[in-house]
N, CA, C and O atoms as CSV, one atom per row, in Angstrom:
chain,resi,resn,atom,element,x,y,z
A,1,UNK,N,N,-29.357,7.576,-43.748
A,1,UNK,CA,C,-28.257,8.355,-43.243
A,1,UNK,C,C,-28.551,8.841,-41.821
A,1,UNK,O,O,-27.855,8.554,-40.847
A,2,UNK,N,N,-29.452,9.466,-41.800
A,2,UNK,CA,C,-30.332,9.736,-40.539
A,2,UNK,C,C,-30.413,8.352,-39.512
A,2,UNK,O,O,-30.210,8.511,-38.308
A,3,UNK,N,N,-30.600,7.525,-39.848
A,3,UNK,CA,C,-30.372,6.606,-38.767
A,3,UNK,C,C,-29.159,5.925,-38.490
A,3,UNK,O,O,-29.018,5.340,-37.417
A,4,UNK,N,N,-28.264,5.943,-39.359
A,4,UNK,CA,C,-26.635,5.324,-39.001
A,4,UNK,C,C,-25.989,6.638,-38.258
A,4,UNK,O,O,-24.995,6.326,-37.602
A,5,UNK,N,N,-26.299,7.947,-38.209
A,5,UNK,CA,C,-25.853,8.701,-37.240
A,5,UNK,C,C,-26.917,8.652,-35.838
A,5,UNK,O,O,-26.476,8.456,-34.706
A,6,UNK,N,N,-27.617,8.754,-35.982
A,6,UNK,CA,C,-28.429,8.206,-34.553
A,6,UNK,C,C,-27.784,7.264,-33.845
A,6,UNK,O,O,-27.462,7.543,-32.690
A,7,UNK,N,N,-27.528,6.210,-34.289
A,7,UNK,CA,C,-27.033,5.195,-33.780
A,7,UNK,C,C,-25.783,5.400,-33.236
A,7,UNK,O,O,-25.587,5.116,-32.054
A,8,UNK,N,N,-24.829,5.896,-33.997
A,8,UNK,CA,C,-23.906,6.322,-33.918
A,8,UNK,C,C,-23.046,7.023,-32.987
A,8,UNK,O,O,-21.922,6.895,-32.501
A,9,UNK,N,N,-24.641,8.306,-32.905
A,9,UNK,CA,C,-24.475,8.946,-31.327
A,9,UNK,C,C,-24.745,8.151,-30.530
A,9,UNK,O,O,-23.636,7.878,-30.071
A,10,UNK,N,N,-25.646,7.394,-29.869
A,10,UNK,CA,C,-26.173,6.797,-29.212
A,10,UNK,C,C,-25.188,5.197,-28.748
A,10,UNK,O,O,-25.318,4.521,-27.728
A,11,UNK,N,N,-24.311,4.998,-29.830
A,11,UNK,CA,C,-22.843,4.057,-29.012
A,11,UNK,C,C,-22.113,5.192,-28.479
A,11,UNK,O,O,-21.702,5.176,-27.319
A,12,UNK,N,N,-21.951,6.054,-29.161
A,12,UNK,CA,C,-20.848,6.732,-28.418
A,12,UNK,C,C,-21.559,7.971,-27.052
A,12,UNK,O,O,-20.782,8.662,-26.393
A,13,UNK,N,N,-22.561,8.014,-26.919
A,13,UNK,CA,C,-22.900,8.228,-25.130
A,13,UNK,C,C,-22.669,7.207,-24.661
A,13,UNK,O,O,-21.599,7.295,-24.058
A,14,UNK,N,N,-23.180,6.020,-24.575
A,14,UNK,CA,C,-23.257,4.511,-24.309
A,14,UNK,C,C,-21.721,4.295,-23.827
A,14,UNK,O,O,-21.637,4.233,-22.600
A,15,UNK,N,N,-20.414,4.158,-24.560
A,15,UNK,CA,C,-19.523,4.131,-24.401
A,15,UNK,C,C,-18.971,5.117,-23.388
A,15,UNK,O,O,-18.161,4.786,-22.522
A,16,UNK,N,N,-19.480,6.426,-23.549
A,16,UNK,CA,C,-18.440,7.178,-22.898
A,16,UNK,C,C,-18.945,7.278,-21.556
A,16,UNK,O,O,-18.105,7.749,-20.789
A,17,UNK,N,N,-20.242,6.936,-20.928
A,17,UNK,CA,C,-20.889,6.926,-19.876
A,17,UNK,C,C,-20.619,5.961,-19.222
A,17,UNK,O,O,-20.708,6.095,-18.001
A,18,UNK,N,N,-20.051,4.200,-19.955
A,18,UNK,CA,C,-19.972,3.496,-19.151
A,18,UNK,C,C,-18.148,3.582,-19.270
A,18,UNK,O,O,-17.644,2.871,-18.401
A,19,UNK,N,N,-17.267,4.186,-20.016
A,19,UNK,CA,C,-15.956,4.375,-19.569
A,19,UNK,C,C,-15.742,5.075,-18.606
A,19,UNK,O,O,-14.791,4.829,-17.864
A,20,UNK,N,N,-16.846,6.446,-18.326
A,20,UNK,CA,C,-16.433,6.984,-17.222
A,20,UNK,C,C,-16.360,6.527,-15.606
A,20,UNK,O,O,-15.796,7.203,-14.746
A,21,UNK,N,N,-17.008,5.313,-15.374
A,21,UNK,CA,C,-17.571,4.842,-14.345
A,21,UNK,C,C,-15.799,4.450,-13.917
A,21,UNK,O,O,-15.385,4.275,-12.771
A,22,UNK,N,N,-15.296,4.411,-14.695
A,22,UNK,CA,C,-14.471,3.144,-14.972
A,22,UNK,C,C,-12.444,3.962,-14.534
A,22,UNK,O,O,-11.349,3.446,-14.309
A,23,UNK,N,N,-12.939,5.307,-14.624
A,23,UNK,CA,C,-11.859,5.974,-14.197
A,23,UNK,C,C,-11.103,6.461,-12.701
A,23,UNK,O,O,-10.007,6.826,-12.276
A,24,UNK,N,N,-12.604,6.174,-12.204
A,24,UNK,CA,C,-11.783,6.101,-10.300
A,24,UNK,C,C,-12.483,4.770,-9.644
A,24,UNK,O,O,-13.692,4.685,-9.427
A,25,UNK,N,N,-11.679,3.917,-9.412
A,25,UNK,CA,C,-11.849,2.741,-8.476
A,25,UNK,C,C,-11.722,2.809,-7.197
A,25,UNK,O,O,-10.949,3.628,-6.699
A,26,UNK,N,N,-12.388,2.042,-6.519
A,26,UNK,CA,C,-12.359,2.444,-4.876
A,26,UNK,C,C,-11.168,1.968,-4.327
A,26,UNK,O,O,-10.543,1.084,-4.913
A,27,UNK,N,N,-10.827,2.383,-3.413
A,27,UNK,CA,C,-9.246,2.201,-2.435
A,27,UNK,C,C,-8.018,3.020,-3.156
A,27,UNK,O,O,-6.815,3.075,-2.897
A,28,UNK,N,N,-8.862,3.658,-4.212
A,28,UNK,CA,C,-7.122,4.131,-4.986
A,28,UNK,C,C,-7.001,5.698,-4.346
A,28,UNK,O,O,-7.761,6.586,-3.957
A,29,UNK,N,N,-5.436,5.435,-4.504
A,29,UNK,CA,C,-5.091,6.792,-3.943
A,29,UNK,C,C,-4.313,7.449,-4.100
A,29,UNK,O,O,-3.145,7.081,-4.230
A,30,UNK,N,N,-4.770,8.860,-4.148
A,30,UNK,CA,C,-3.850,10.444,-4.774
A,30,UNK,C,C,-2.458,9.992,-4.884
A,30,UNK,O,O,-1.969,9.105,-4.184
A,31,UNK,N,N,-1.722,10.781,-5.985
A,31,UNK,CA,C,-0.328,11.018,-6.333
A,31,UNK,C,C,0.488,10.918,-5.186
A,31,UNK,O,O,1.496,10.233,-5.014
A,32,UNK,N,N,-0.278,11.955,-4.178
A,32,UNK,CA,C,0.288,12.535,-2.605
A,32,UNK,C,C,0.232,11.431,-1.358
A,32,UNK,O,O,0.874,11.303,-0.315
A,33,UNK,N,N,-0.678,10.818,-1.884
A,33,UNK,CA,C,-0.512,9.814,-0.251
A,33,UNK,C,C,0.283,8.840,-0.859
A,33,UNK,O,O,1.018,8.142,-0.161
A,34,UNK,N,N,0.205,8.640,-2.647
A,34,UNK,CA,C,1.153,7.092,-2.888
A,34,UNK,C,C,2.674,7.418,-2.309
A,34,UNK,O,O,3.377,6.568,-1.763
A,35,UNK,N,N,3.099,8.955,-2.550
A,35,UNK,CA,C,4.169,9.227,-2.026
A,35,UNK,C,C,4.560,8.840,-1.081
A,35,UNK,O,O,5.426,8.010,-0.807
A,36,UNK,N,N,3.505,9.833,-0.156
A,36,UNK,CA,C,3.800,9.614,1.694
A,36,UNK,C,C,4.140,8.224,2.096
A,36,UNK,O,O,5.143,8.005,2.774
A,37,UNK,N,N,3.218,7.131,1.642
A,37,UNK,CA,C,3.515,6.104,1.713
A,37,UNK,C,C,4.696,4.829,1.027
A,37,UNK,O,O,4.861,3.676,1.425
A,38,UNK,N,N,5.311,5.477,0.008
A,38,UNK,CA,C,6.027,5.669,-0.375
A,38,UNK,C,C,7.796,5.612,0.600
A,38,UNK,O,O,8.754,4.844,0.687
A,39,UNK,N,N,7.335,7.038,1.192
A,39,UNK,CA,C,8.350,7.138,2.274
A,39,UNK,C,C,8.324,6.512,3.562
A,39,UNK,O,O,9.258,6.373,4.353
A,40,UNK,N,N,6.976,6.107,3.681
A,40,UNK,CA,C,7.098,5.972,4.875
A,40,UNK,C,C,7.395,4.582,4.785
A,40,UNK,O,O,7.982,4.191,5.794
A,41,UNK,N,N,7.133,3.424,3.664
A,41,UNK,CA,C,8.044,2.249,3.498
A,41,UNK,C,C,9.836,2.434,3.490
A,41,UNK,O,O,10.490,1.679,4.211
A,42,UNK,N,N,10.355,3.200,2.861
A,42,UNK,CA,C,11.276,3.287,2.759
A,42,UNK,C,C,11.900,3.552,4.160
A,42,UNK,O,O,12.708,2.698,4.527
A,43,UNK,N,N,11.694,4.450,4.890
A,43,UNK,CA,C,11.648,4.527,6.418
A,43,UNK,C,C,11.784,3.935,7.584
A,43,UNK,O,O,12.505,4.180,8.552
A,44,UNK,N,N,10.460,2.568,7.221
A,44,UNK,CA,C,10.729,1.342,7.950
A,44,UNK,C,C,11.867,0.568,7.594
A,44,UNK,O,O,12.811,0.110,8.238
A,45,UNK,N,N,11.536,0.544,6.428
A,45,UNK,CA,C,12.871,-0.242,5.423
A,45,UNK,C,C,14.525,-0.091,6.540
A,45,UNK,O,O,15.249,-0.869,7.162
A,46,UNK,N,N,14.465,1.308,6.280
A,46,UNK,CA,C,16.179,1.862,6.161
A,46,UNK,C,C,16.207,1.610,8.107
A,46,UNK,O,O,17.329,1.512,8.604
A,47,UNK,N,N,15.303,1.548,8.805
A,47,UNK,CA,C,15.253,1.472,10.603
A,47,UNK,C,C,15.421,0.468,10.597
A,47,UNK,O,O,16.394,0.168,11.289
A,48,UNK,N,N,14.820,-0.554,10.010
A,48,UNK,CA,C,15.314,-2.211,10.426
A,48,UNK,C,C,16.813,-2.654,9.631
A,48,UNK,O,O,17.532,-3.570,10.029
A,49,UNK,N,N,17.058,-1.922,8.608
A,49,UNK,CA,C,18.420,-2.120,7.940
A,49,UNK,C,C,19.185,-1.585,9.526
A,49,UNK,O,O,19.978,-2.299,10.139
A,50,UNK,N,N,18.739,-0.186,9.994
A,50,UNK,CA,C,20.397,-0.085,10.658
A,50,UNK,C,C,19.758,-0.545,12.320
A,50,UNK,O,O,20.731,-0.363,13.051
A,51,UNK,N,N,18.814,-0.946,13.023
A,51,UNK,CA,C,18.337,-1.732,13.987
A,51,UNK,C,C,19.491,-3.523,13.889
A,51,UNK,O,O,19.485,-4.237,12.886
A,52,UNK,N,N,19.995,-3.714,14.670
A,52,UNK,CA,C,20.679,-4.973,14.585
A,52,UNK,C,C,19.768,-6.137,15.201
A,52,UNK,O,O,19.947,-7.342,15.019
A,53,UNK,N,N,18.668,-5.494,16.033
A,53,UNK,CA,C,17.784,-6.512,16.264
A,53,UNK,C,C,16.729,-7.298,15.461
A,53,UNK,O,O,16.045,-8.295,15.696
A,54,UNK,N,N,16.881,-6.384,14.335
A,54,UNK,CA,C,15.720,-7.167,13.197
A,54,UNK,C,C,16.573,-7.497,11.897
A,54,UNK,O,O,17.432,-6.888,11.260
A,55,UNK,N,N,16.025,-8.586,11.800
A,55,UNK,CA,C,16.694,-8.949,10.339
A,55,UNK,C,C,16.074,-8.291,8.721
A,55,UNK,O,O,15.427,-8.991,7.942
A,56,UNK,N,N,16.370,-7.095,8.504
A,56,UNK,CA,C,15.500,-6.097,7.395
A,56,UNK,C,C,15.409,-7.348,6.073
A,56,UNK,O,O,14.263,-7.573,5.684
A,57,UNK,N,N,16.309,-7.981,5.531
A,57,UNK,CA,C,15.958,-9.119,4.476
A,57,UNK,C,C,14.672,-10.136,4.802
A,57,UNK,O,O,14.023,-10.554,3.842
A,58,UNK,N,N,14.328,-10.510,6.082
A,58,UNK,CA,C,13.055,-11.201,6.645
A,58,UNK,C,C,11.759,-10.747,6.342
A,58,UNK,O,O,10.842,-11.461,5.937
A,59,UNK,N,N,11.711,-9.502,6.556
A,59,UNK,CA,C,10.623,-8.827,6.878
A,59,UNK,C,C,10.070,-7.755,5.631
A,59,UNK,O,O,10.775,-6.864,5.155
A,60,UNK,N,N,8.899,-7.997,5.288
A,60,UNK,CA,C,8.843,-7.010,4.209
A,60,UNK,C,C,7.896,-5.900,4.593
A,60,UNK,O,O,7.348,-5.918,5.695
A,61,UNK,N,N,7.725,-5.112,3.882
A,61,UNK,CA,C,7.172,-3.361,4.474
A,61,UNK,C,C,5.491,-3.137,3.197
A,61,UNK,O,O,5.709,-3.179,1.986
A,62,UNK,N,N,4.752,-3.031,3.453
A,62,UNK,CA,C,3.789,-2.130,2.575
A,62,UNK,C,C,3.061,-1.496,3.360
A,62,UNK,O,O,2.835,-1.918,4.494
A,63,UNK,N,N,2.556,-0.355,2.891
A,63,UNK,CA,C,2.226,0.761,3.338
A,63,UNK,C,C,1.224,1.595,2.912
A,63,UNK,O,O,1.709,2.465,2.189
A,64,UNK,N,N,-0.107,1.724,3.060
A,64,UNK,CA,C,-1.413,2.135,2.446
A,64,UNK,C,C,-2.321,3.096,3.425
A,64,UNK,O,O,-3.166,2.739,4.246
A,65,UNK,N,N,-1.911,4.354,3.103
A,65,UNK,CA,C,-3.033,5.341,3.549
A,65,UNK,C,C,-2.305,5.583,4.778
A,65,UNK,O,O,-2.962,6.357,5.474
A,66,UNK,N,N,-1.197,5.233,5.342
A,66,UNK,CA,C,-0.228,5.458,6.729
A,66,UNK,C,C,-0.316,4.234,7.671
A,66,UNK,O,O,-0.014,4.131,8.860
A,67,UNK,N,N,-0.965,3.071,6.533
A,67,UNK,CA,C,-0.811,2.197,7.232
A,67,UNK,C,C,-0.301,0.938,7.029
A,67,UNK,O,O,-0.794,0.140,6.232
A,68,UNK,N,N,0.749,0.705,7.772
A,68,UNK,CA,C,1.952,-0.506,7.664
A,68,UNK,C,C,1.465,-1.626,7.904
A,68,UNK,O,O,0.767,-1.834,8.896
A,69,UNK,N,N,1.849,-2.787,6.766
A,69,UNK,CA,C,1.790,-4.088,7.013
A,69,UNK,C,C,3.152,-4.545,6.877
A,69,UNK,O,O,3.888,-4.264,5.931
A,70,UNK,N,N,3.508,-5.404,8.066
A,70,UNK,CA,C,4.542,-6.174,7.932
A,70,UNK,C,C,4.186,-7.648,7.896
A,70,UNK,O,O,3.183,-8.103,8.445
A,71,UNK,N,N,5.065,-8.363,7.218
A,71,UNK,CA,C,4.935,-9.557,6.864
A,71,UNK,C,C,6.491,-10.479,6.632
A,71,UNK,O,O,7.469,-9.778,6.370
A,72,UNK,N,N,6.658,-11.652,6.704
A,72,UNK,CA,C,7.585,-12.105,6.472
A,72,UNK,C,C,7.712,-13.078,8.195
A,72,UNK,O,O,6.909,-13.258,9.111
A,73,UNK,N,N,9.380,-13.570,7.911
A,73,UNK,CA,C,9.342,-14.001,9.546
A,73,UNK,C,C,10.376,-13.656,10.381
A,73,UNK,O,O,11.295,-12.917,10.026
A,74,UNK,N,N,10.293,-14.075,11.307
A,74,UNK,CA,C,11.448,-13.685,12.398
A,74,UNK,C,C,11.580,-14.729,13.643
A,74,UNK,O,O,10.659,-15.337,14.187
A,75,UNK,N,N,12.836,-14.770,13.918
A,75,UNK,CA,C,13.743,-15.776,14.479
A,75,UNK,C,C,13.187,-15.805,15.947
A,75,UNK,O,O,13.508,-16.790,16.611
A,76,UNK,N,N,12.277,-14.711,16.631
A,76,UNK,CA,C,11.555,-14.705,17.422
A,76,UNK,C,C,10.862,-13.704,18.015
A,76,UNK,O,O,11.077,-12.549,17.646
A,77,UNK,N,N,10.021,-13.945,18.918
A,77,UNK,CA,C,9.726,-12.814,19.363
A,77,UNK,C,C,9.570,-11.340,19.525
A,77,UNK,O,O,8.779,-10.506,19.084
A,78,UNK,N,N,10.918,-11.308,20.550
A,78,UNK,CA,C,11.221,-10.321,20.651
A,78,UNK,C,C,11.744,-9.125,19.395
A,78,UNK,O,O,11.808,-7.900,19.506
A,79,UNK,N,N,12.127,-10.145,18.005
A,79,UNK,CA,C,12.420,-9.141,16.685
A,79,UNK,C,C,11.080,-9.350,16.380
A,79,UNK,O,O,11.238,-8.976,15.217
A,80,UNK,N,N,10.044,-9.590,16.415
A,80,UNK,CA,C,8.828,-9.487,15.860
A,80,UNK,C,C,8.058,-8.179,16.577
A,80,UNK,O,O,7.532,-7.282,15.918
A,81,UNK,N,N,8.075,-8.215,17.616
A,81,UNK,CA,C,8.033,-6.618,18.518
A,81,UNK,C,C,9.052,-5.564,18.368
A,81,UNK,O,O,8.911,-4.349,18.222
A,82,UNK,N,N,9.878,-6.136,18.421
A,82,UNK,CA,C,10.963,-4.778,17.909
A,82,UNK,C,C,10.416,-4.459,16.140
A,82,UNK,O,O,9.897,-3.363,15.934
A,83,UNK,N,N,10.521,-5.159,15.293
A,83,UNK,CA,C,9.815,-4.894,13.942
A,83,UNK,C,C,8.888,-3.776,14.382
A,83,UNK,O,O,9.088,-2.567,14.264
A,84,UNK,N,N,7.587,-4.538,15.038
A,84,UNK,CA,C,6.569,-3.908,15.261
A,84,UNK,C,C,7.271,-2.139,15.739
A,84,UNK,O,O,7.359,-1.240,14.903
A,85,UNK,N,N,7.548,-2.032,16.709
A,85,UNK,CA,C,7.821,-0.592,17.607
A,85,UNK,C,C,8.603,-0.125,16.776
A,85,UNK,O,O,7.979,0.913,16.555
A,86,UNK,N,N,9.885,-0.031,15.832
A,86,UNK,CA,C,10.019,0.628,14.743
A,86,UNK,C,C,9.307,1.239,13.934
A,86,UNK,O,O,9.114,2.454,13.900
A,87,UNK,N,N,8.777,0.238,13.077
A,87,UNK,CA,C,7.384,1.244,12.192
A,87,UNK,C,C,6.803,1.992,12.972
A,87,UNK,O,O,6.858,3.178,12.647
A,88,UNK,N,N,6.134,1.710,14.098
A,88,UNK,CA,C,5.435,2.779,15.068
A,88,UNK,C,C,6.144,4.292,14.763
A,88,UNK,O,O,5.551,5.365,14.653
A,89,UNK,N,N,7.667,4.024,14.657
A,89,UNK,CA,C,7.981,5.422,15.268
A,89,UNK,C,C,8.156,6.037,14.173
A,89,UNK,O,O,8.167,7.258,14.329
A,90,UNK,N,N,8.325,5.628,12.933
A,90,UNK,CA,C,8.180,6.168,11.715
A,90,UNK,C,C,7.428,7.101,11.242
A,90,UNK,O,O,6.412,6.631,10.731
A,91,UNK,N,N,7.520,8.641,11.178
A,91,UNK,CA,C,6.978,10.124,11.176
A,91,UNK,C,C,5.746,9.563,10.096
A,91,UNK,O,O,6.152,8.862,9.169
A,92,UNK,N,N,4.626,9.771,10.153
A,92,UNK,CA,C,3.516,9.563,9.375
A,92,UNK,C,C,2.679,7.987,9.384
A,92,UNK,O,O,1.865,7.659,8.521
A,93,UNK,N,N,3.058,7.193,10.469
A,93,UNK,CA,C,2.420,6.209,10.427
A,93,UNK,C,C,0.957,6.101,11.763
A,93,UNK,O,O,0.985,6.268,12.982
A,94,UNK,N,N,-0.014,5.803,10.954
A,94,UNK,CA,C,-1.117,5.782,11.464
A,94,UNK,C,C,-1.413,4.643,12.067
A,94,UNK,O,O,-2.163,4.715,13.040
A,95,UNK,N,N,-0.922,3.369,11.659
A,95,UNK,CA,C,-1.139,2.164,12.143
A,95,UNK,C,C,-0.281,1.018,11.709
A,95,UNK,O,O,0.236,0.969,10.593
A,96,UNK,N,N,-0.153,0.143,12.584
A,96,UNK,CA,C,0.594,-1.369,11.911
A,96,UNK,C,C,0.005,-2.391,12.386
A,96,UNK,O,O,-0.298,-2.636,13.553
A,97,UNK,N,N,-0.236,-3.315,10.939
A,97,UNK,CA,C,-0.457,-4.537,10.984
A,97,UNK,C,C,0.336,-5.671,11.096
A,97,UNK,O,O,0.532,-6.296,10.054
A,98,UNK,N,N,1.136,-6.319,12.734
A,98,UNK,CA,C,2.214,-7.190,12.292
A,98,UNK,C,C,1.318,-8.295,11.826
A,98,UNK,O,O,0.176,-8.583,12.186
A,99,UNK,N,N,2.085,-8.828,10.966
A,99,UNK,CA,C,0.982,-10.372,10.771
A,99,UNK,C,C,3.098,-11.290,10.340
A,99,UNK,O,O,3.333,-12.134,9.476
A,100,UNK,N,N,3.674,-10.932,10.891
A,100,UNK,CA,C,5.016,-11.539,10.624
A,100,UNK,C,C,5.063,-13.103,11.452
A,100,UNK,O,O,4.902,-13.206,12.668
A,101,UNK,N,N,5.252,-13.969,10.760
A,101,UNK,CA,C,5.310,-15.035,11.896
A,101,UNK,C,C,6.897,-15.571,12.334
A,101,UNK,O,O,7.956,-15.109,11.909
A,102,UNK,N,N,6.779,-16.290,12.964
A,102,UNK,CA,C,7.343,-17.203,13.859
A,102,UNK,C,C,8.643,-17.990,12.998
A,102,UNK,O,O,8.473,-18.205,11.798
A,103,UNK,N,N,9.312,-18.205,13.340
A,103,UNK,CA,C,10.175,-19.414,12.760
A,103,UNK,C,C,10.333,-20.447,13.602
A,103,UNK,O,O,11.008,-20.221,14.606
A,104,UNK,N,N,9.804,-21.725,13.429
A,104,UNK,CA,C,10.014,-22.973,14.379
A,104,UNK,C,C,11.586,-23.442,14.482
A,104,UNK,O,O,11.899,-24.401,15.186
């Protein structure tokens, strides 16, 4: 009896020591910034919807820690910089990554 509870304890530290490892993963982030970021997609979103120079269906928005990736494509240039300088001006953005390409 004495040794099927030994054991017993001894899975369940075992278990609960290696579940705990297991409850915060790296890059994840607070309730509060998923928000912020959150808005601040929506933001870019709704500027290139009413911007007539960018096509908002082209281009897609994510947003991590205040910082914007755009992706998708555009008809040229100059809406690939305009994309870009929008998000810029978007209240809470720390940085943007265009990586949007080109359409031949």
């Amino acid at each position: 009896m004495f040794t099927r509870t030994t054991i017993a304890s001894i899975a369940t530290c075992v278990a609960l020591i290696t579940m705990s490892g297991c409850a915060v993963t790296r890059d994840q982030s607070s309730v509060g910034a998923y928000i912020d970021d959150t808005t601040i997609t929506t933001s870019v979103k709704a500027r290139f919807v009413e911007n007539k120079d960018v096509d908002a269906t082209s281009i897609s928005v994510e947003t991590l820690n205040g910082t914007v990736l755009l992706s998708g494509f555009a008809k040229n240039s100059t809406e690939k910089v305009r994309a870009e300088e929008l998000a810029m001006s978007v209240k809470g953005v720390k940085s943007v990554r265009n990586e949007i390409a080109l359409r031949s």
